[in-house]
N, C-alpha and C positions, 0 to 999 in steps of 0.2 A: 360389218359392225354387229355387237349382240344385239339381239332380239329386244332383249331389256332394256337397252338404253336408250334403244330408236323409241319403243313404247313408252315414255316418261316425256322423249322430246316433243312428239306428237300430243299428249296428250296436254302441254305446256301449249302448246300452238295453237289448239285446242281453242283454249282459254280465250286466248290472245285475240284468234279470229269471233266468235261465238260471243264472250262476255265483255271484253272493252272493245271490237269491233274497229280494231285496227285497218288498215288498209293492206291489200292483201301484198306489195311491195315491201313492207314492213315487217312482216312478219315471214318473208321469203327470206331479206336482211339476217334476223335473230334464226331462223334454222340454217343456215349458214354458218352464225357463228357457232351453234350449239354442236355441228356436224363440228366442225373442225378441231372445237377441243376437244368432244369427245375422240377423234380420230390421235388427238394426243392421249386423251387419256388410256387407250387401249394398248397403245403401241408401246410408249414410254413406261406408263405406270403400270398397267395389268389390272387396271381397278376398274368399277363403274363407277357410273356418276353421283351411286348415293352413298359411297365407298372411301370418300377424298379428304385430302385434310388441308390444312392453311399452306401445308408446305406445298403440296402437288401443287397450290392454285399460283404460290409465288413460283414454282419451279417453271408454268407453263408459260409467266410474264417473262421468266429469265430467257426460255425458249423463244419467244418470239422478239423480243431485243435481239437477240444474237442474229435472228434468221434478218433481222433490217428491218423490221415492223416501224411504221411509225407512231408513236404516242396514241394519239387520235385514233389510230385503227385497233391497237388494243386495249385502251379505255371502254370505247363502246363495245370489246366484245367483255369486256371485266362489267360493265353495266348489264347484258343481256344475262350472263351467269347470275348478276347478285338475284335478277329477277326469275330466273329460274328456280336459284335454291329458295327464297323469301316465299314462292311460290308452294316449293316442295316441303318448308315448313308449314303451311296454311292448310295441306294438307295430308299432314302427318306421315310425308314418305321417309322425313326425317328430324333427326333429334337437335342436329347443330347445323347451321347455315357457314360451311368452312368460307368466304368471302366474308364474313363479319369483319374482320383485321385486318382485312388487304386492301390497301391503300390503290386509287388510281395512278398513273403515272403522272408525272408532271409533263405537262405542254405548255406553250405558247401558243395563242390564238391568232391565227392568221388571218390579214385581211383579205375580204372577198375581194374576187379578182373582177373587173367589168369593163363595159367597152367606153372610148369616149364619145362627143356625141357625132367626131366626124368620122368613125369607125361604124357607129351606129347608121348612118345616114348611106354612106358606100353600101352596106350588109343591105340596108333599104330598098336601096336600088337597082340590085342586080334584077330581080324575078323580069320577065319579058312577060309585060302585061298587056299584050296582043292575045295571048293562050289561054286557054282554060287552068291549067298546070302553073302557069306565071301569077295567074289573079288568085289564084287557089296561093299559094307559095308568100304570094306578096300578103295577101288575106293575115296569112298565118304569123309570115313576122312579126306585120304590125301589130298583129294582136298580143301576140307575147310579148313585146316590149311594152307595150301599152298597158299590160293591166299587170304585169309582173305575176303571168301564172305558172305551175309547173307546166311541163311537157304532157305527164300525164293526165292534168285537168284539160289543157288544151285539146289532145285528140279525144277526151272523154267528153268532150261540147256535145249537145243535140242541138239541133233548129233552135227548136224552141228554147232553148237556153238564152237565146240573141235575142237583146229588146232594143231593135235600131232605134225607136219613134223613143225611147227614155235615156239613149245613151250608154246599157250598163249591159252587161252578162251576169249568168247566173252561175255558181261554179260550184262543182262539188268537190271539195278537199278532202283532206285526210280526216279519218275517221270518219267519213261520211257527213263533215261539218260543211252546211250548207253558206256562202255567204255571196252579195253583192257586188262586182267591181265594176267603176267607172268605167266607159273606155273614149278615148278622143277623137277629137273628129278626123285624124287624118285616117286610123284604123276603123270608125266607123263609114268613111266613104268606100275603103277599099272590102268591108262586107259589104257592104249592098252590091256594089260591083261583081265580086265574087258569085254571092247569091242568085240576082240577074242574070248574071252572063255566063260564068263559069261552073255554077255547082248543076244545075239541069241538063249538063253535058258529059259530068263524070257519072250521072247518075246508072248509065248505059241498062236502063230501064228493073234495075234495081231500087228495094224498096227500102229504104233507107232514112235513118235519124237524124243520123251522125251529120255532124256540120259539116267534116273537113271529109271531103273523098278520096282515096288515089284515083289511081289511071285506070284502073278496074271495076268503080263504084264500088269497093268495099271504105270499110272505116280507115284512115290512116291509123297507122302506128307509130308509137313513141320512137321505134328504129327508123321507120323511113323517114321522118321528119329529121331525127340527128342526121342520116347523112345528107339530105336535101341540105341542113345546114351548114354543113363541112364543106358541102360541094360549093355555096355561094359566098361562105367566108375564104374561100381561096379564090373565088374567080375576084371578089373585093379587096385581093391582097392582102388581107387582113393577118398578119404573121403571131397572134396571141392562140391558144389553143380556146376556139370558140365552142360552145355547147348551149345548151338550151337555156343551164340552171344561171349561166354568164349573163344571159340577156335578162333572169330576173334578177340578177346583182345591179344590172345597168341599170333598171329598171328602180329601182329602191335607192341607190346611189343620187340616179339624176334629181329624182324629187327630193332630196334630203339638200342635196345640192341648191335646189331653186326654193328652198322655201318651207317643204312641206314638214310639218308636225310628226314626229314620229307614231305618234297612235294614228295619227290616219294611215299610215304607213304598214303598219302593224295589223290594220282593219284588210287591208287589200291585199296582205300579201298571205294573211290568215295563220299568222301566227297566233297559236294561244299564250308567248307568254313576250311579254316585252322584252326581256332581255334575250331572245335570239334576234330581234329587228335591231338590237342596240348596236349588233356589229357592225352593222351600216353607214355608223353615224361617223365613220372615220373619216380624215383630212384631208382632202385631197389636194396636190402639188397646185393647182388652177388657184386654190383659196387660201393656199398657204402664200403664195403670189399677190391676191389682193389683196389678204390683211397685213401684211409684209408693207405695205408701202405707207400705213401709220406711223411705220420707225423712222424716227428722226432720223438717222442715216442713212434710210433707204435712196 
């Protein structure tokens, strides 16, 4: 790629990490997509990126329609552009912002996917809680259903993030936004347990923060925890494509299901804006079931 173009992406990245203090996942996201058009822009059009006009940027939406893109995946890279060039106006790399005119695609918002709570319960069950690796395992699930955290807040826990005697952890979120979650008693037995019996064992005299340990005493990672999770959602039968981000849908789901206020919902799960918790709040077949039987012909 030119020289030129990688220097403006970087130097946008820049920004991203340094002045609004993104998370670095995030910003891995957005130079992804800045590679990729720019690798259209070079091939297709011959141009740089500060070079383009409204047609290159509709020509690159018609491109990735065709290649099967879905909606959703090139809206968000049409959103990392607007902010790149909004950017490259802010700083006088250029005179017109060619994504001014250019409309997102249109989508339909799909509901999150999650598990039920007898799906939940099997997933539950599998870890052998005789082992260090079983309690450690079991530790984990509960806690991620339990407070409806990402994957990577969870392997980013310290010790001292755990406050058994208050019931709650301490989490650090995106952008570095600090906030409180509950967690229940069936997840707060199986930390102490964990802690107790199993974490002093992975420690293999390594010195260590990190709550959750592998088999090595180093920190878990957000990969070895997915496939720990792939491996116990297939021993649980469980035939849905299970993942981490699943059990925090289950997790938002079940409480909206039994009761819970969308803003408390939106406090835990550390959204800043309520309408992304809003997706949540869809029907599910159980309660379209109970309210169903008010009909007179039911």
């Amino acid at each position: 790629m030119q020289a030129a173009n990688l220097n403006l992406i970087e130097a946008f990245l820049d920004v991203l990490r340094v002045e609004r203090n993104l998370a670095r996942n995030t910003v891995e996201s957005y130079r992804r997509d800045l590679l990729h058009f720019t690798q259209f822009v070079e091939t297709k059009r011959r141009k740089g990126l500060l070079e383009l006009s409204e047609g290159d940027l509709r020509e690159f939406l018609s491109f990735e329609y065709d290649r099967g893109q879905k909606g959703r995946s090139t809206a968000r890279r049409l959103t990392t552009l607007r902010m790149f060039y909004r950017h490259g106006l802010k700083e006088k790399w250029l005179e017109h912002d060619p994504t001014l005119n250019v409309e997102l695609p249109k989508m339909g918002r799909s509901l999150p996917q999650y598990l039920n709570q007898e799906e939940i319960e099997s997933l539950l069950a599998q870890p052998d809680p005789t082992t260090p690796l079983g309690r450690r395992d079991r530790a984990m699930l509960e806690l991620l259903y339990a407070s409806g955290l990402r994957v990577s807040e969870l392997v980013g826990l310290a010790s001292s993030d755990v406050h058994l005697d208050m019931g709650f952890v301490r989490v650090l979120g995106k952008g570095s936004k600090e906030r409180l979650v509950p967690v229940g008693r069936s997840a707060l037995a199986c930390l102490k347990e964990y802690l107790a019996l199993a974490r002093p064992k992975l420690t293999k005299k390594r010195l260590s923060d990190a709550l959750f340990l592998s088999n090595r005493g180093g920190k878990m990672t957000r990969q070895q925890f997915f496939l720990l999770l792939k491996a116990y959602a297939k021993k649980a039968g469980i035939k849905k494509d299970v993942s981490p981000h699943k059990l925090r849908h289950s997790f938002a789901t079940h409480l909206l299901n039994h009761g819970a206020d969308l803003r408390s919902v939106q406090a835990m799960l550390g959204h800043a804006d309520l309408a992304t918790t809003q997706v949540y709040t869809h029907v599910t077949p159980e309660r379209l079931k109970a309210i169903h039987k008010f009909h007179p012909r039911s």
